[in-house]
N, C-alpha and C positions, 0 to 999 in steps of 0.2 A: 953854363947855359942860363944862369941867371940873367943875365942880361938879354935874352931875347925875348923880345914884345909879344905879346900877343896880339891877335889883329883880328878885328870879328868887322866881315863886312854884312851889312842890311842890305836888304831891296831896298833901290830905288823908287819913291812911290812918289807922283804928283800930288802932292794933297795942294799945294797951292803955297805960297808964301806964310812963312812962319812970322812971326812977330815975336813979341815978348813970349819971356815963359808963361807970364800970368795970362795970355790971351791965347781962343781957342781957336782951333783952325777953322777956314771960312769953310770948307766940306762936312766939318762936323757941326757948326751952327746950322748947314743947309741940312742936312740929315733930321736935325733935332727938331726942325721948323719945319719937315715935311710929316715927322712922325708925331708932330700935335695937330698939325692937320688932319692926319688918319684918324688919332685918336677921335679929335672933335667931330669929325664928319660919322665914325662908327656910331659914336655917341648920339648926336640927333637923328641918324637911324635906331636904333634901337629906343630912344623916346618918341617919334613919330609910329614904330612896329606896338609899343604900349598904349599908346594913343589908339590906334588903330583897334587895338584887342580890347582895349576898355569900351571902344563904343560899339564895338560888337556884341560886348558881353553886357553893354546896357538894352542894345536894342532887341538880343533874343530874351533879355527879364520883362522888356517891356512887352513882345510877343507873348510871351510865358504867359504876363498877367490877363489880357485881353483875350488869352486863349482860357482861360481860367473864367473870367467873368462871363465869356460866350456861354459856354459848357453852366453854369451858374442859371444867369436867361433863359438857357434852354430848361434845362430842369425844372426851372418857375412855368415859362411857359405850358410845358407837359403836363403840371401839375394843375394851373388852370384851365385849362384844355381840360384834364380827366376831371376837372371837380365839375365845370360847367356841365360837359357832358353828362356825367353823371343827374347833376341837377333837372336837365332836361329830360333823360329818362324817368325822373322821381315825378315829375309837373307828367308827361305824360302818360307813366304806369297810375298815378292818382287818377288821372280825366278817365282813363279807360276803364278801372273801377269804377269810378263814381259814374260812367254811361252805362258799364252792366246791370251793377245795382239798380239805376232806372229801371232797365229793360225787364229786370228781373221784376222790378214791383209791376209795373203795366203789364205783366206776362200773367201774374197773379190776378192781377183785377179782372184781365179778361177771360182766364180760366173761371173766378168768381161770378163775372156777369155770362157765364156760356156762351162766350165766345173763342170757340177753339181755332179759326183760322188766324184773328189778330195772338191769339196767346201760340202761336204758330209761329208768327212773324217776330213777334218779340224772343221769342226762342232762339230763330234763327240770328238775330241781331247779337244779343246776348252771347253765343256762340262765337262770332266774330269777336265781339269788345274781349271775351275771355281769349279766342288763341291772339288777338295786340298783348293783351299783359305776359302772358307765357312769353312773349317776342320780346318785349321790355326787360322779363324778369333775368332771362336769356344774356342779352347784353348788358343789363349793368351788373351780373355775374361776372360778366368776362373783364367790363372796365375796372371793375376791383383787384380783379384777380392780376390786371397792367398794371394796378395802379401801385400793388405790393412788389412786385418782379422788380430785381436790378437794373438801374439801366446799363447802358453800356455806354 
């Protein structure tokens, strides 16, 4: 039995004409040449998907900051908002003082000169200027008391 051959047969496969050994079949150049194509094409997707994501992630830091500096303005704003405020109740708790005070001296005079209907009148006046400062004293209590609170 020595003498009998062995015989191994292959599938028949179209790959297309062989050439030399050193040369490679024209279906596996086409194959090679399709699968740099995929590669490159996957490739400038996924740099165009980074692109994409970087300028998202530039434009919510740039939202970020602008929300940051809103929030920033507003707090100044508040802040002279309550100072002013404040200021103007201080200008008008002084006037309303310094009108009682009057009232209070002219009230006196004319208790002094025996005049009890004008020292009557100055009373009532006086009466008023005192419950405006109660009013004043009232609110700018309260705008301090804003003006210490957290804001939100």
């Amino acid at each position: 039995m020595p003498d009998d051959d062995v015989v191994i047969e292959l599938p028949f496969e179209e790959a297309g004409p062989v050439k030399d050994k050193g040369e490679k079949l024209e279906p596996v150049t086409d194959l090679k040449s399709q699968l740099d194509e995929l590669k490159a094409s996957q490739e400038a997707e996924l740099t165009a998907e980074r692109a994409r994501t970087a300028e998202a992630a530039k434009a919510a830091e740039t939202a970020r900051q602008e929300a940051a500096r809103a929030t920033e303005d507003r707090a100044k704003v508040e802040k002279q908002l309550g100072e002013s405020n404040l200021s103007v109740l201080d200008n008008a708790l002084a006037a309303a003082q310094n009108e009682a005070d009057g009232y209070q001296r002219e009230q006196q005079t004319a208790f002094e000169a025996g005049d009890f209907k004008t020292a009557a009148d100055f009373g009532r006046k006086m009466a008023k200027a005192e419950a405006r400062i109660a009013q004043y004293e009232a609110g700018k209590a309260d705008l301090e008391i804003r003006a210490k609170e957290p804001k939100e």
